[in-house]
C-alpha positions in Angstrom: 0.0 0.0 0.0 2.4 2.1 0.8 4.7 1.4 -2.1 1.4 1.7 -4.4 1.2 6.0 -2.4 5.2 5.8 -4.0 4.8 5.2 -6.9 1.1 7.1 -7.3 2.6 10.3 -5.9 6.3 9.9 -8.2 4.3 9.6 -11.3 2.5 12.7 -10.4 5.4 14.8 -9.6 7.2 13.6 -12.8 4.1 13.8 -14.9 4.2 15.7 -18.0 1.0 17.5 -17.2 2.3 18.8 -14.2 5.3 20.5 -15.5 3.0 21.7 -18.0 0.8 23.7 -15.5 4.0 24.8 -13.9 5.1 26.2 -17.1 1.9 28.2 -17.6 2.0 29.5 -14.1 5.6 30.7 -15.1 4.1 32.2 -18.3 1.8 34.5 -15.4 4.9 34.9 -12.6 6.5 36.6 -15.6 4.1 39.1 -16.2 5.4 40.7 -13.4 8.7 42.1 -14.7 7.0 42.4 -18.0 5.2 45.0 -16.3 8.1 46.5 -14.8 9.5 46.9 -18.0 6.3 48.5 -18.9 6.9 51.2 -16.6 10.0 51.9 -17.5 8.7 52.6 -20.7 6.4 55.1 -20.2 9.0 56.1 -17.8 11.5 57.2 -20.9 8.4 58.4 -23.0 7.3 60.7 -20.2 11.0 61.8 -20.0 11.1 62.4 -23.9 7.7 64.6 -23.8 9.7 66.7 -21.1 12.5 67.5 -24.2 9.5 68.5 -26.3 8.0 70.9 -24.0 11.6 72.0 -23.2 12.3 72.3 -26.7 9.1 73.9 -27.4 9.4 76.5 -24.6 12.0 77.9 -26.4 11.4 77.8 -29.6 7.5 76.7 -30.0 5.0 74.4 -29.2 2.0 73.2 -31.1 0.5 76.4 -32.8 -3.1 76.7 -33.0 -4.4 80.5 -35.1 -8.3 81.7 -34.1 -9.0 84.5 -36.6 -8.4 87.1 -38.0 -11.2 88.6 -36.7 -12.7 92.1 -35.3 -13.4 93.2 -32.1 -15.9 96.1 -31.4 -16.7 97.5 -27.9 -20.2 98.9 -27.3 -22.7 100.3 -24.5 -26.0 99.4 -23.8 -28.4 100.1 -21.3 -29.8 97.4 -18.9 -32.7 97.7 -16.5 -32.2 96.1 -13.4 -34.5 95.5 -10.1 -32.9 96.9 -7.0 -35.0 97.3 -3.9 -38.0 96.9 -5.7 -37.1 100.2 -7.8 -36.0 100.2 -11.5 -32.1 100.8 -11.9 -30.6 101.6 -15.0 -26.7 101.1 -15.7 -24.9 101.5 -18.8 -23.0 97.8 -19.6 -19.5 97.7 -22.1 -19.6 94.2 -23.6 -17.6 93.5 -26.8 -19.3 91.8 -30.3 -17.2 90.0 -33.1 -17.0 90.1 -36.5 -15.5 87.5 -38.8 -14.4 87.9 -42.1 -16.6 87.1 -45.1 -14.1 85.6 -46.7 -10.3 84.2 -45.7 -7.4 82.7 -47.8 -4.7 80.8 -45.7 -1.3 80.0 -47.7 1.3 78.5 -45.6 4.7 77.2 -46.3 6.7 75.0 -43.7 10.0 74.6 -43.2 10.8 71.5 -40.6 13.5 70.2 -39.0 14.4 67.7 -36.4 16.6 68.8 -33.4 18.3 66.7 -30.8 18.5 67.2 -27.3 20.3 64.3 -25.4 19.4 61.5 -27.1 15.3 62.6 -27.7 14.9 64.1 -31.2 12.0 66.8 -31.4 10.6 67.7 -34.9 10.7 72.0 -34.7 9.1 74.0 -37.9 8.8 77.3 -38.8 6.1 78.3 -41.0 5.1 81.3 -43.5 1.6 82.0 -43.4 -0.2 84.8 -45.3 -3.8 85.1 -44.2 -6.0 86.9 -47.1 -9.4 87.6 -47.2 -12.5 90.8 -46.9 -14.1 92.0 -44.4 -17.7 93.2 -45.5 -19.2 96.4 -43.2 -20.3 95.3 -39.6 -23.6 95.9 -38.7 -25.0 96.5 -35.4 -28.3 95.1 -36.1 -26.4 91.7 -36.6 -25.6 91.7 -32.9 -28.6 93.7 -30.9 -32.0 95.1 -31.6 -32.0 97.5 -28.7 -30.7 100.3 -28.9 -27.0 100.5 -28.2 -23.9 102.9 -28.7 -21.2 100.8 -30.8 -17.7 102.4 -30.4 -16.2 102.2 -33.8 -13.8 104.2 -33.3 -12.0 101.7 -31.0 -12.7 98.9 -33.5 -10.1 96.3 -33.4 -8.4 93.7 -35.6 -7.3 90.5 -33.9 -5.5 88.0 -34.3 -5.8 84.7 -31.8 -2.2 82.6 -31.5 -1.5 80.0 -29.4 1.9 81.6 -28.2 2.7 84.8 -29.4 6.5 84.6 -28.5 6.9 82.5 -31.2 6.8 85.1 -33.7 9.3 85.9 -35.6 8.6 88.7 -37.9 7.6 92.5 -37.6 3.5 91.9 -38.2 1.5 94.8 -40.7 -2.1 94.8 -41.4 -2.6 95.8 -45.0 -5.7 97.2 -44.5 -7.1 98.7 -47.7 -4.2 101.2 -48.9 -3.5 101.1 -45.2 0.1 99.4 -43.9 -0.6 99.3 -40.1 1.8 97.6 -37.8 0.4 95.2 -34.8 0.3 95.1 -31.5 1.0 92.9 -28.6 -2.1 90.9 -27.0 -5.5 90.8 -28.0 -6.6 94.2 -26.1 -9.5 92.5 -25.2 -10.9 89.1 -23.1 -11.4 86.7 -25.5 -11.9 83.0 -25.0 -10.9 80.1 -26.7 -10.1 76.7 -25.5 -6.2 75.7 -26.0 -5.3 79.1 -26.2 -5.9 81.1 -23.1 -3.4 82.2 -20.5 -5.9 82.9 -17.6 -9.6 81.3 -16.5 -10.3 82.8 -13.4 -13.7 85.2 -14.0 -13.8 88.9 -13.0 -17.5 89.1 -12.2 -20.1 90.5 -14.7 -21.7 88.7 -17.4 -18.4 89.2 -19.5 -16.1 86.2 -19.6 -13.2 87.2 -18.9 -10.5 85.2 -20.3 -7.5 86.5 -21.7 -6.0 84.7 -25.5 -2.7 85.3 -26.4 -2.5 87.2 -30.1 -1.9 90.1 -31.4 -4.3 93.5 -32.5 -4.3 96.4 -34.9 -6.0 99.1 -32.6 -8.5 102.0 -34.1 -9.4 100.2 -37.1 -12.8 102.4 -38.2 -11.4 105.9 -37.9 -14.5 106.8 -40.5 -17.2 104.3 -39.6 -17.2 100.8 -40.3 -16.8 99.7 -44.4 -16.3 96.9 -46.1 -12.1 96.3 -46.5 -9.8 93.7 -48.0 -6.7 92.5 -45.8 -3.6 90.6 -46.0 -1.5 89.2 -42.8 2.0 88.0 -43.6 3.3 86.2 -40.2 5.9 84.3 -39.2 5.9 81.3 -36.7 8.3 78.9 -34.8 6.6 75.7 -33.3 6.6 72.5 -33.0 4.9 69.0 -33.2 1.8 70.3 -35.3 -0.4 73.2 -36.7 -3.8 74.3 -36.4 -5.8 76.7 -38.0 -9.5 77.4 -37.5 -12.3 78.2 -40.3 -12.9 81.8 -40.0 -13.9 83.2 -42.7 -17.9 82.5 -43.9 -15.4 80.9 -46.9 -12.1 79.5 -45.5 -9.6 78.2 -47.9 -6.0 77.2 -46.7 -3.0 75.7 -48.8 -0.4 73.9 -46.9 3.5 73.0 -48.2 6.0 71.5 -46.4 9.1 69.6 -46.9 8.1 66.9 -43.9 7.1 63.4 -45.6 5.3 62.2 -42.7 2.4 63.9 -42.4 -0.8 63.1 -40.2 -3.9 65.4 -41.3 -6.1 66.1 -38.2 -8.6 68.5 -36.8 -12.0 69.5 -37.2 -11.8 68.7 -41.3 -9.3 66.9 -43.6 -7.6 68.1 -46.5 -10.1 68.2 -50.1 -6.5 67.5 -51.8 -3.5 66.4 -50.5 0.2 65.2 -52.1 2.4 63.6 -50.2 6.3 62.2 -51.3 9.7 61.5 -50.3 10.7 65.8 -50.2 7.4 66.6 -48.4 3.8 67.1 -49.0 1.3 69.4 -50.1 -2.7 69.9 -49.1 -5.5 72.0 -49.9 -8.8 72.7 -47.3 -12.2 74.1 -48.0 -14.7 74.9 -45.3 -17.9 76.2 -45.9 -19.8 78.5 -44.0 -22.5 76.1 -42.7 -19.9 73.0 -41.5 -19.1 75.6 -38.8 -21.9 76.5 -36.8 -20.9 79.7 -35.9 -22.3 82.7 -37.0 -20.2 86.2 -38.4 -21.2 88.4 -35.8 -21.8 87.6 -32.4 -21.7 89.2 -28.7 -18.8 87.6 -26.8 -21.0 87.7 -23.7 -22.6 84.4 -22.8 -21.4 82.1 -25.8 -18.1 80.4 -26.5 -18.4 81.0 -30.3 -14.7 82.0 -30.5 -14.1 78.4 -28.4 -16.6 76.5 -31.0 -14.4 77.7 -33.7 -11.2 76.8 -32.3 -12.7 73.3 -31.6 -13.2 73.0 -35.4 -9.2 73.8 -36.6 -7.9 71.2 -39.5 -4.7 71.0 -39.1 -1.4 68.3 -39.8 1.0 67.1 -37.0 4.6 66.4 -38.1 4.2 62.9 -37.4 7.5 61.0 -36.2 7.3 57.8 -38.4 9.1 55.6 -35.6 8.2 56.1 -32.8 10.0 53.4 -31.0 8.1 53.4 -27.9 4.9 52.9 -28.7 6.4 49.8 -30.7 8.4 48.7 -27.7 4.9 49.0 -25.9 2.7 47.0 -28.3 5.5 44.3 -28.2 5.4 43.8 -24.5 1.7 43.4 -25.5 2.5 40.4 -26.9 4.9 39.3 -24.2 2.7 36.1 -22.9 1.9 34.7 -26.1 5.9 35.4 -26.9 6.7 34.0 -24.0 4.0 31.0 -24.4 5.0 29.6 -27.3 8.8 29.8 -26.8 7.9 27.6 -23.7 6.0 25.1 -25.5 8.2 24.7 -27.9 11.5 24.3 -26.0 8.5 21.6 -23.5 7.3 19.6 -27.0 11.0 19.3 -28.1 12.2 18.3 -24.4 9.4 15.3 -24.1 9.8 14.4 -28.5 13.3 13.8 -27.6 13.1 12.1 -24.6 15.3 14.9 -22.8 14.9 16.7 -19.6 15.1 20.4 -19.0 14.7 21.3 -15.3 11.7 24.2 -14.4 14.6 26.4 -13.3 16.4 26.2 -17.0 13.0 27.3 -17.7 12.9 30.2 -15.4 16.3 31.8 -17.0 14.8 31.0 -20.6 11.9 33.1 -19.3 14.2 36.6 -18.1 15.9 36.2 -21.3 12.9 36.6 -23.0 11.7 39.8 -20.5 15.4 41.5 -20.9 14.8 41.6 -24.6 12.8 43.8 -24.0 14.4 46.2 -21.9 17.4 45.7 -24.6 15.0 46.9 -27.5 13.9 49.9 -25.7 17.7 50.7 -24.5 19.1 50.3 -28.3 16.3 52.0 -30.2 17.0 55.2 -28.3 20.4 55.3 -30.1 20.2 53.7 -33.4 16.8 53.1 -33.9 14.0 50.4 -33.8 15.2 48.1 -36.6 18.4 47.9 -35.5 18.1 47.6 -32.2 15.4 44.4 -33.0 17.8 42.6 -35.1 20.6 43.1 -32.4 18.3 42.3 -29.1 16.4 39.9 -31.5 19.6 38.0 -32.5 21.1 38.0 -28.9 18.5 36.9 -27.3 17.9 34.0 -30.0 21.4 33.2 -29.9 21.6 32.9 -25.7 18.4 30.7 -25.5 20.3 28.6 -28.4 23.3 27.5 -26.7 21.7 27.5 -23.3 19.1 24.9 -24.5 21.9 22.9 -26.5 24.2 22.4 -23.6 20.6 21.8 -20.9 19.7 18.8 -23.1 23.2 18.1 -24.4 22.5 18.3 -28.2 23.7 20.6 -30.8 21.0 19.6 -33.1 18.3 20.3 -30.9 20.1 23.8 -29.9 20.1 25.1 -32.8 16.2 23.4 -33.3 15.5 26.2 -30.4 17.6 28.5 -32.5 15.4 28.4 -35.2 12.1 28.6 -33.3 12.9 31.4 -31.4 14.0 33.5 -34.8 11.1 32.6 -35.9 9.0 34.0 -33.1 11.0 37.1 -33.1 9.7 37.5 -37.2 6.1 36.8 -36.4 6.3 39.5 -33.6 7.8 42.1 -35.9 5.5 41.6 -38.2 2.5 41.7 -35.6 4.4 45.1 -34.9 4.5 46.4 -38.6 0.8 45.2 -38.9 -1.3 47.9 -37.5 -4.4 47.3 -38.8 -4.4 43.5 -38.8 -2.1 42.7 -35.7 -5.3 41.2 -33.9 -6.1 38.5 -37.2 -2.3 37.7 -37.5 -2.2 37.5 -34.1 -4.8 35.2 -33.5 -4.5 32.6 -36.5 -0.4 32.7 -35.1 -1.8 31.7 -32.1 -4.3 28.5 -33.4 -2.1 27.2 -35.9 0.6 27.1 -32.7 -1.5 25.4 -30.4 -2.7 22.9 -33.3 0.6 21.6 -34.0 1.4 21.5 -30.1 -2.1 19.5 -29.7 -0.6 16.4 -32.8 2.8 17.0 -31.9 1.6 15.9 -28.1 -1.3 13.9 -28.9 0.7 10.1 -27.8 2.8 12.0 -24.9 2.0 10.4 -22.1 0.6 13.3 -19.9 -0.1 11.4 -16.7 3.5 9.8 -15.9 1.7 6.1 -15.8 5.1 5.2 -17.1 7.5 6.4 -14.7 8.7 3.2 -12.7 10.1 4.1 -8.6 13.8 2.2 -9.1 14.1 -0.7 -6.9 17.1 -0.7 -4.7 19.0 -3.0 -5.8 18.5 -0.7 -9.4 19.5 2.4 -6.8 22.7 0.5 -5.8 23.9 -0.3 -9.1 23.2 3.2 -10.3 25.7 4.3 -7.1 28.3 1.6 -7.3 
């Protein structure tokens, strides 16, 4: 009876099925690290966005441009309850006019600069807005009666930072070369653009947008006049520009060949090639939802229309890690089937590899990773696959040949693992049908481990206990 407990409990400690579990319970444990490299991932991302806004607080970040448009103060008399007794006080609020019509031609000049090891795409760009303005009316704001202030008129122009300027702004205004001022003059609101939120009381919001202003603009009442704007920009990372005009139309040229279109619209026509690209935007009136003349106080038309900018980011083609990140995505069914197929090749050939040879096959395989994302950062993704990728390949290799004492079958493992390491770069290069390739991978994997297994015999009925006269033999 006792000898039958034996023999029962050494076949199921030597049973394949067992190491089999304890193998997938591995698979799990090393999740664990996997995740650690995980962190330090985002770790050195977060690190390489704080270049960016380095970079970009010096020369530029992502430029968004709200207008042209014009800002006229008025007066108007409201009739308040105070006391039970009519009050009347005179209120200054502030109405906007867009343009009729608007003409955007930009030219872009990029260039990647390096800070420590992080590269950060910078442009600067050469914009001339163009367009009308047709006469403001102040029936197209208020009915009542109310005292606009022409005279104080002014034509704005909404930036995302206006340090990044770099030329000497004029409005031509009509026969008119006007030069511009700093801020807006006024308290404008936009999202993405403001410099202050806190409200000042009154029904006027009282935000404040960076830009730049023409001041006195109707010295002889308000008329209908045609503008041009030549400015000059540093930024970085991307672009925006929103539909002002009733009829916006904006050209776009840039010698970056990696392009992403974005925004509230995408390009009508766009060209893009190895020395750059080129794109054309239309926006009609009605795909904006926001009228030509409004009153600033209680809407957020001026933040509706910044909402809707079409724009392009300068897109960095490699961006190594978000691959290193969608690899360690993959890191249990990488891990997986390497372990399966070093397990089918250890019971086939009647070897024995020990759980702990698995364990070391298993950080191998995590501190791939973490050699990827350490060579990508100086010489790129592809290279620094093929060299972590052949390493590790060539480690598991030789530790597997020597565990099982067999070239042959080291250089089986060889293979496999190469292999693996192709599948997973292509999962990585397969954006838009990682999840099929992934998951046909993964059947026709676990169908040739199912007939490559199918007369293993899983329960260890064959394991014998040696008698001892077997036990003193194998000791003498």
């Amino acid at each position: 009876m006792n000898t039958t407990m034996v023999e029962a409990t050494g076949r199921f400690l030597h049973s394949p099925g067992l190491k089999f579990f304890i193998l997938g319970l591995l698979c799990l444990v090393l999740l664990i690290p996997a995740s650690l490299v995980w962190l330090l991932v985002s770790e050195r991302e977060d690190r390489a966005r704080d270049v960016a806004r380095k970079v970009a607080q010096s020369w530029g970040g992502s430029q968004r441009i709200v207008g042209p448009f014009i800002i006229v103060p008025y007066e108007l008399q409201v009739t308040e309850i105070s006391d039970g007794e009519e009050v009347s006080t005179t209120v200054r609020r502030e109405a906007v006019f867009l343009p009729d019509s608007l003409t955007v031609d930009m030219r872009a000049a990029t260039e990647v600069r390096s800070r420590g090891i992080f590269d950060v795409t910078v442009f600067t760009t050469d914009m001339t807005l163009a367009g009308r303005f047709n006469a403001p009316s102040q029936r197209s704001i208020t009915d009542e009666q109310a005292r606009f202030l022409w005279s104080q008129a002014r034509f704005a122009v909404g930036l995302s930072s206006a340090r990044a300027i770099r030329n000497a702004v004029a409005l031509n205004w009509g026969d008119e070369n006007i030069p511009f001022e700093p801020s807006l003059g006024s308290v404008v609101s936009a999202p993405g653009v403001f410099t202050d939120s806190r409200p000042h009381g009154g029904s006027q919001p009282r935000v404040t947008m960076d830009g730049i202003h023409v001041p006195n603009l109707f010295n002889h009442g308000p008329q209908s006049v045609e503008f041009s704007v030549n400015l000059i920009l540093n930024g970085s990372d991307s672009i925006y520009l929103a539909p002002a005009g009733r009829d916006t139309r904006a050209v776009m040229d840039s010698n970056w060949p990696h392009p992403s279109f974005t925004g509230g619209a995408l390009p009508e026509r766009s060209l893009i090639n190895d020395d750059g690209f080129g794109a054309e935007w239309s926006i009609p009136h009605l795909a904006r939802a926001v009228p030509l003349a409004f009153d600033l106080a209680g809407n957020d038309y001026l933040g509706r229309l910044a909402q809707d900018a079409f724009g392009v980011r300068f897109f960095q083609p490699v961006d190594y890690y978000a691959l290193v990140d969608r690899a360690l995505k993959y890191a249990v069914l990488f891990i997986g089937v390497v372990f399966l197929a070093v397990f089918v090749i250890e019971l086939r050939a009647g070897k024995h590899v020990h759980v702990v040879q698995y364990v070391f096959v298993g950080l191998a395989l995590v501190l791939f990773y973490v050699l990827l994302l350490s060579l990508a950062e100086h010489f790129g993704f592809l290279t620094a696959y093929l060299a972590g990728g052949g390493a590790t390949a060539a480690l598991i290799g030789s530790y597997c040949a020597r565990s099982m004492q067999s070239a042959w079958l080291g250089a089986l493992v060889l293979a496999i693992v190469g292999a693996v390491f192709g599948v997973l770069y292509t999962f990585l290069r397969l954006e838009d049908y990682a999840l099929l390739a992934g998951s046909i991978f993964a059947f026709i994997v676990l169908a040739v481990a199912m007939f490559l297994t199918q007369k293993i015999d899983w329960s260890g009925r064959a394991y014998r206990r040696r008698a001892p006269s077997d036990e003193a033999m194998t000791q003498a």
